[in-house]
N, C-alpha and C positions, 0 to 999 in steps of 0.2 A: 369556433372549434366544437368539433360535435364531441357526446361523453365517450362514445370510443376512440376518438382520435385521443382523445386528455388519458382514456386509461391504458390506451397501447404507449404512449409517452411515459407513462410511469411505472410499466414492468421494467426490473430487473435486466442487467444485458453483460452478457460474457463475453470476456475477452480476454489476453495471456499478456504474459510480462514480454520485455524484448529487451539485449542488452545489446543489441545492433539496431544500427539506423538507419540503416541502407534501402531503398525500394524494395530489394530482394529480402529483405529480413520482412515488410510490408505484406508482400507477396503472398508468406507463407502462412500469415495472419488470416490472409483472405482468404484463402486454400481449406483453412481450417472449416471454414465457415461461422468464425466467431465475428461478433460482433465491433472490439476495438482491441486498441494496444497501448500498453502500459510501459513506460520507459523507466528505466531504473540507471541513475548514473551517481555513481556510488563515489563513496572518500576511500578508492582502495589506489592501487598502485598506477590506476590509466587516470584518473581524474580527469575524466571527459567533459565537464559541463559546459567550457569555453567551445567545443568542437559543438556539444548538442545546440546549444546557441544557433553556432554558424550555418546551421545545417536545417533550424527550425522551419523556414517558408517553406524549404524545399521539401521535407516531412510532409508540411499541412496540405500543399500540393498532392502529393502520393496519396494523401490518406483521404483525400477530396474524389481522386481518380478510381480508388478502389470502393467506397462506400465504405470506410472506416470513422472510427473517432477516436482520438486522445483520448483515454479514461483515465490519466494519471500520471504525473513525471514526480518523482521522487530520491532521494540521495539518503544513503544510508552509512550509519556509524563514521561519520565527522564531530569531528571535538569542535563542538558551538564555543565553552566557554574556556578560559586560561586558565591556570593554577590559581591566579591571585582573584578570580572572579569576573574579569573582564572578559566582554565578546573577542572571538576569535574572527578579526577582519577576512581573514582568510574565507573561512567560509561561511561568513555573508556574501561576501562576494559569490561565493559559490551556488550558496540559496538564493539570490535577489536576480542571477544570470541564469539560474535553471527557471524560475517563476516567471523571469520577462520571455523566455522559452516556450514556458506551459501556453501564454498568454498568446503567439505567435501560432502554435497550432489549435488552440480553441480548445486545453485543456482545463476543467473545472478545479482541478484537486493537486494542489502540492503536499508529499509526504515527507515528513523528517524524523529526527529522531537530536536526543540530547545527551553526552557524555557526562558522566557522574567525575568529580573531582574529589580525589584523595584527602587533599589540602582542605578542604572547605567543610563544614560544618553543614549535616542535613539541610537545614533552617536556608543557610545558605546557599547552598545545591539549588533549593527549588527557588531561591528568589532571585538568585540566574536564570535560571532555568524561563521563570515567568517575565523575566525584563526582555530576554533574545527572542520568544514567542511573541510576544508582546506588540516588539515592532515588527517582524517578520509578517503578520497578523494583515498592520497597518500598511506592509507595503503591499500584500498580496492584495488587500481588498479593492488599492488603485487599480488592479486589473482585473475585479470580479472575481478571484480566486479563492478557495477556502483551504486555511490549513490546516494538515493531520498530524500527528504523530502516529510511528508504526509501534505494534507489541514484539518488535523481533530483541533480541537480548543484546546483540551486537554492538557493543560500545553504545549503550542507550540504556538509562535506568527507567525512564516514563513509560511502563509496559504493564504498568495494571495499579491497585488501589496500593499503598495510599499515593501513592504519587499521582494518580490521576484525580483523588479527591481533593487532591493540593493544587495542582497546577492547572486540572481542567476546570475544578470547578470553581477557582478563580476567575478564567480567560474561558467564555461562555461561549469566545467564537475560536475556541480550538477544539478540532476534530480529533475522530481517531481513526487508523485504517487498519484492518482488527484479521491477525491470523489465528486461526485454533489452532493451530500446532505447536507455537511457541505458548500457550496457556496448558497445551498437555503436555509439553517437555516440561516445561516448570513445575516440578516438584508435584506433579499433579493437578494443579488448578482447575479447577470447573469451569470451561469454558462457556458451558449454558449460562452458569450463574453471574458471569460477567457482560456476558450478552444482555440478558434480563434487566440489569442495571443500567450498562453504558451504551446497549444498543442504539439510543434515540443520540449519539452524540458520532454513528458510525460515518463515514464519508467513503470509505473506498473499502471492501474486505478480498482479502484474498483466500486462494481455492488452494491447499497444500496438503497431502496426507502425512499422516504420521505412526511412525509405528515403535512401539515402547515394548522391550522385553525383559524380562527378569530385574525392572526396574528402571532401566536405562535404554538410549535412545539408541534403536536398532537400524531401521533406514526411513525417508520418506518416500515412501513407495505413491504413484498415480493415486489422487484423493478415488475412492470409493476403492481401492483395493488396501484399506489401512484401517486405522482401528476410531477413524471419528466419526460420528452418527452424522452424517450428514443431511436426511429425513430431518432429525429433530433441530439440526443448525438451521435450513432451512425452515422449516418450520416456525421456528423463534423469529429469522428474518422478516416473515412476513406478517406473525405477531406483531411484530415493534412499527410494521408498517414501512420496512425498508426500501427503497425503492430504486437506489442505486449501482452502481457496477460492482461484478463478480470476478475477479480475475486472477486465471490458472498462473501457479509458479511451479512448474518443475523443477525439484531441489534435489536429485536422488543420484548417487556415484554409480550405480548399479542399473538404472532404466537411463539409460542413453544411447545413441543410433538408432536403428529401427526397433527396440525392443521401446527408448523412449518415446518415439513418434507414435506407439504403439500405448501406449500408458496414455499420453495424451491423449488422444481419439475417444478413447476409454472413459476419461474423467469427461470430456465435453459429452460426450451421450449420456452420462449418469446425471452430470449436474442441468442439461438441458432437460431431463426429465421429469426433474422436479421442480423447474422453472415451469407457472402458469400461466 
């Protein structure tokens, strides 16, 4: 492999989230001109992960025909542990069938995330927390897979220090998949400054605007039409030496239809233009 082949392999590559899994949801992937797609099947009221399963060859297929890739399947705000501290079967099950999924379309990266319990004691919280990553860990690695946790706030406490100085830096092969926007809703947080630290531990980050007024969270409008320095997020990414997937989530009640289609186009010409 010659040195440009090795450094066109490790630039950066954009791609958007997708909560359909249809060819036609594929399609419009390609249309965009991004790079890949990022599935998200969530612990919300469709609990789809048996469906994303069934449906994985037939994905990898599509995504073979268009010139896409997997950059990420992920399941967010499921209660991992019970009240009394045991794993919640349920979704293992739900993680170990979304992972053998990832696996099926040539996805590198499963994201999750851990529900804090009332009943339990900090100490306790995270040594849950560290036993269900632990194996989750163990089974992803039988498919070559790395696991994240996300910083979204959503029935998930593992979203910045100490919990990440507790629980990651215990489990040396847990990842993180890192949004600024849920570090600037949070009470402010400095999102550089956590970059700076935990950047070398990122696996997947997502592209989201956000916008804070009079204190409080006003909408998230198309990243580069919001209030996060993207120049210097960027910037830092390739500081840390990152070299992995970027990918858009359009999260805004307000930029949908053509006005959202319109936001998006927007963010992919801003963040392709700071991609080198």
């Amino acid at each position: 492999m010659s040195q440009y082949q090795t450094w066109i392999m490790s630039i950066m590559k954009l791609g958007i989230i997708s909560y359909g899994f249809e060819t036609n949801h594929l399609e419009k992937v390609k249309e965009l001109g991004l790079d890949f797609v990022e599935f998200c099947v969530n612990a919300d009221a469709d609990n789809r992960f048996q469906e994303f399963y069934d449906k994985a060859d037939r994905i990898a297929v599509d995504c073979n025909k268009l010139g896409l890739f997997v950059g990420s399947v992920g399941r967010w705000a499921g209660n991992k542990i019970n009240k009394d501290g045991s794993h919640n079967e349920e979704e293992w099950l739900a993680d170990t069938t979304l992972i053998q999924a990832a696996a099926k379309v040539g996805c590198p990266v499963y994201v999750c995330s851990c529900n804090y319990v009332e009943e339990l004691s900090l100490f306790e919280n995270y040594s849950a927390a560290i036993s269900y990553f632990e194996k989750l860990i163990a089974f992803a690695k039988k498919y070559g897979i790395k696991v994240a946790t996300n910083n979204c706030r959503w029935n998930n406490y593992v979203v910045s220090d100490p919990a990440w100085s507790v629980i990651h830096g215990h489990l040396k092969d847990l990842y993180i998949k890192y949004d600024p926007s849920h570090s600037i809703y949070a009470n402010g947080e400095n999102y550089l400054s956590e970059m700076k630290k935990w950047g070398n531990r990122f696996a997947h980050v997502h592209i989201k605007g956000s916008l804070m007024i009079d204190g409080e969270r006003f909408d998230d409008p198309p990243a580069g039409i919001d209030q996060t320095n993207w120049g210097a997020f960027m910037g830092t990414l390739y500081a840390l030496g990152y070299d992995g997937t970027l990918s858009i989530e359009p999260h805004s009640a307000v930029w949908q239809g053509d006005l959202g289609d319109r936001g998006v186009k927007y963010t992919i010409k801003m963040i392709r233009d700071l991609m080198l």
